[in-house]
N, C-alpha and C positions, 0 to 999 in steps of 0.2 A: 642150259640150252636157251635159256629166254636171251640173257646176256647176250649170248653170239648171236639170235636173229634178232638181236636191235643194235649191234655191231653192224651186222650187215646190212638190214634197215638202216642204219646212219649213211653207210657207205653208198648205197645207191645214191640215197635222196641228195650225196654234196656232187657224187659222182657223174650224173645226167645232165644237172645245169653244165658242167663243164665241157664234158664230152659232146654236145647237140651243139653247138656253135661250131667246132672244129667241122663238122660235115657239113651244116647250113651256108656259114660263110665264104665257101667256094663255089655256091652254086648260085649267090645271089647278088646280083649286081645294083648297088648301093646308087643313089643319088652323088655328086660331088658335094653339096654340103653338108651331107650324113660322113661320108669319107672326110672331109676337112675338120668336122666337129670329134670323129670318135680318131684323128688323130692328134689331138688337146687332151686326149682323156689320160694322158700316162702324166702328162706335166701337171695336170690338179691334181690327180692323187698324190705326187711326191712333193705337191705343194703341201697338200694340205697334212701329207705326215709328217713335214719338216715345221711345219711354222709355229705348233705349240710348242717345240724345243727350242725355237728361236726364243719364245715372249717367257718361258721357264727356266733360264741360263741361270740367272742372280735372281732371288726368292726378292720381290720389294723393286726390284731396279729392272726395267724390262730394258731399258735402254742398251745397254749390255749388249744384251743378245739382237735385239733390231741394230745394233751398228757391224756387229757379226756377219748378218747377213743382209745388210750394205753394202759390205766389203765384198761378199761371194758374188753378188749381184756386177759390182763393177768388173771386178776381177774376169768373169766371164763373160762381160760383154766385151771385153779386150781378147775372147777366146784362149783363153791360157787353158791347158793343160789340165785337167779336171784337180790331181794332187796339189797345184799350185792354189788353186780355187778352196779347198779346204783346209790348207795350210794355211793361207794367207787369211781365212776367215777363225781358225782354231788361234794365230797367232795374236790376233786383234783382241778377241777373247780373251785371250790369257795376259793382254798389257794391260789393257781394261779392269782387269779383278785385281792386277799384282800394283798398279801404279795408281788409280785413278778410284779405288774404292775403297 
């Protein structure tokens, strides 16, 4: 019995944070640089989950992987097609390790 009310003890306490925004955030009207800042906040998380796989590609050679996502960097500032963007950065990758190392 303890198990299951700290099962459900757990489930509250992730479930609240999550669920009290969904209500608050339609009834309050943000600043425009609170709205400009917390629309940046999706692009540094998937910065900052991507960029340790960048510099850990080749164990000793970060290069590697910084020229990796160089390539995805260019690739989409020419707006291509997201699969071309990660093709084109996997592809770099992988001439990198087979030819150059």
């Amino acid at each position: 019995m303890i198990v299951f009310l700290l099962v459900l003890g757990m489930c509250l306490v992730t479930m609240i944070p999550r669920i009290l925004p969904v209500f608050i955030v339609d009834r309050v009207q943000f600043p425009n640089w609170v709205t400009s800042w917390l629309k940046g906040v999706p692009y540094a998380a998937l910065g900052a989950l991507i960029f340790p796989g960048i510099l850990s590609v080749e164990k000793g050679n970060m290069s590697v992987g910084l020229i990796g996502g160089i390539v995805a960097i260019i690739l989409s500032i020419f707006r291509l097609h997201i699969i071309f963007v990660v093709f084109g950065s996997i592809g770099t990758v992988l001439i990198m390790k087979l030819y150059f190392i």
